[in-house]
C-alpha positions in Angstrom: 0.0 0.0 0.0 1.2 3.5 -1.0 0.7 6.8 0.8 1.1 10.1 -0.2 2.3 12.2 3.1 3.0 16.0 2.8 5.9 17.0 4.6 5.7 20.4 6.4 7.9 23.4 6.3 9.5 21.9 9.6 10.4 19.1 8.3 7.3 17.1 10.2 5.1 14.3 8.2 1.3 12.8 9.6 1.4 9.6 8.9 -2.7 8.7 8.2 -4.5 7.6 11.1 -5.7 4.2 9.5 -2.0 3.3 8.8 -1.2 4.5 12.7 -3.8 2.7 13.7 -2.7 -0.5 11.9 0.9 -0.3 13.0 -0.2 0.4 16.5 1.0 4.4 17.1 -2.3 5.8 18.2 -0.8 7.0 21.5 2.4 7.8 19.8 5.4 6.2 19.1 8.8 5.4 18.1 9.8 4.8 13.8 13.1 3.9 12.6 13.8 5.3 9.5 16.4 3.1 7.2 17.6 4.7 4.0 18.6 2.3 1.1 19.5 2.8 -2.4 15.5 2.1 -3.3 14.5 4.8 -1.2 13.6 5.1 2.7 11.9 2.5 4.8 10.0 2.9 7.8 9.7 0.4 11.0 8.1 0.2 14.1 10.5 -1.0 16.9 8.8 -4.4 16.9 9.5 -5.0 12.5 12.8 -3.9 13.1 13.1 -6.9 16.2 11.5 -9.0 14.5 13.6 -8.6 11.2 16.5 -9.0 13.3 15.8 -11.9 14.8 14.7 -13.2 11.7 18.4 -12.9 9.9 20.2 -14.3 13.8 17.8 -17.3 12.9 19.3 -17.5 9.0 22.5 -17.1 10.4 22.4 -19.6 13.2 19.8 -22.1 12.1 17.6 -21.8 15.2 20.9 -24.1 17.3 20.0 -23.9 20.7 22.4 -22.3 23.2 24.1 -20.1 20.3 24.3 -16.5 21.7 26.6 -13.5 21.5 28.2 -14.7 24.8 29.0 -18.2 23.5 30.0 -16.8 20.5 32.5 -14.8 21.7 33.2 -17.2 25.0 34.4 -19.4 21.8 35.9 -16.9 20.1 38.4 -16.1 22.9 38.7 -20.1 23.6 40.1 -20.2 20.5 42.7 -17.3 20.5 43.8 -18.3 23.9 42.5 -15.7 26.2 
């Protein structure tokens, strides 16, 4: 779905209620704002978690017991520390 939003002198933007509404911001809220070489893309905290934990998973393969800590715990097993 595509939205046109006008952006003020400011540099402030409404986002349309409906689409606040859907993404739960009623009461307010938090965006991130990612530029890529397509253009801009805007998350709520909870896409950009969830997309995060989505490429760990890629990257690990859902092991159990694989974690920054044991990562690095293994890292530094392995270098001697």
């Amino acid at each position: 779905m595509t939205f046109s939003v006008a952006i003020a002198a400011n540099g402030r933007m409404s986002l349309p209620a409906d689409l606040r509404k859907r993404l739960g911001l009623l009461g307010g809220g938090a965006l991130l704002v990612e530029e890529t070489p397509d253009g801009v893309v805007l998350r709520t905290v909870a896409q950009s978690v969830a997309r995060a934990q989505a490429l760990a998973r890629a990257y690990t393969g859902d092991k159990p017991g694989v974690s920054v800590d044991s990562f690095l715990a293994q890292r530094r097993a392995d270098s001697g520390e």
